[in-house]
C-alpha positions, -999 to 999 in steps of 0.1 A, spaced: 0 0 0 16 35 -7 20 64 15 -5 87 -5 -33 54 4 -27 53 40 -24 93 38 -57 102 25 -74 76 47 -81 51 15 -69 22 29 -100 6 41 -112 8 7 -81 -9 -12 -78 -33 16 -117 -43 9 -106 -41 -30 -78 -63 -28 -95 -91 -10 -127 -92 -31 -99 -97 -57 -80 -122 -37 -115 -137 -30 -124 -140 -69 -93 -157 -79 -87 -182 -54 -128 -190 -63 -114 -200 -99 -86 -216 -95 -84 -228 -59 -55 -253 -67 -29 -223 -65 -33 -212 -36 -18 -247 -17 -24 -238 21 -50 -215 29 -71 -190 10 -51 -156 -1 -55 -128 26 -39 -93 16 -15 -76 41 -28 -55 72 -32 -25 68 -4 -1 80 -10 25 105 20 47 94 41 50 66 78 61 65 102 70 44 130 68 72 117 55 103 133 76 131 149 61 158 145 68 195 184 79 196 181 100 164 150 118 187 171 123 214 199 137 194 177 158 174 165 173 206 200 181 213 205 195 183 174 216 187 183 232 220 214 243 212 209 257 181 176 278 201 205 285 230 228 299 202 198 313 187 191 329 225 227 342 224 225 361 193 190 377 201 206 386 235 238 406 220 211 423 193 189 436 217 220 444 240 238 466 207 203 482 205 202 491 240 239 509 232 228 524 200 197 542 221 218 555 249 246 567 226 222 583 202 211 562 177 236 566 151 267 546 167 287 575 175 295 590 207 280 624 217 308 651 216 310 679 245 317 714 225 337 722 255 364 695 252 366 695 212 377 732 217 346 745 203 348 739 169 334 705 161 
């Protein structure tokens, strides 16, 4: 059964399908089928294209929290270099004192 089957919730209906087909053949030609009547697979309750592991989990929650700390970390120094840019004055440079420059700035 494919993915897009179990996905769309269609796999009742192919189940039922299959064995009404299973069903017709072994009801012509029972002599094939030498131990029991044909049944068709169960149906699957997931489908995966790589099944994760419980360690790949675990290290992809590791994975996730530090790259949110980092994440924390850089959000931290932004807001911290915006906090500087508004009590120097916005533009990065430092407020002169006419006084001190000699007047002439």
């Amino acid at each position: 059964m494919t993915p897009a089957t179990v996905h769309y919730g269609r796999a009742e209906q192919v189940h039922t399908e299959r064995q009404r087909v299973l069903d017709a053949a072994y009801a012509t030609t029972p002599e094939r089928f030498v131990r029991r009547a044909p049944t068709p697979p169960p149906v699957p309750t997931a489908a995966w294209i790589n099944k994760p592991t419980p360690t790949d989990e675990a290290a992809s929650l590791k994975t996730d929290r530090r790259c949110l700390t980092g994440l924390d970390r850089l959000r931290r120094s932004e807001v911290l270099a915006q906090r500087e840019d508004e009590l120097v004055g916005g533009d990065g440079l430092q407020p002169v004192d006419r006084a001190e420059a000699g007047g002439a700035v």
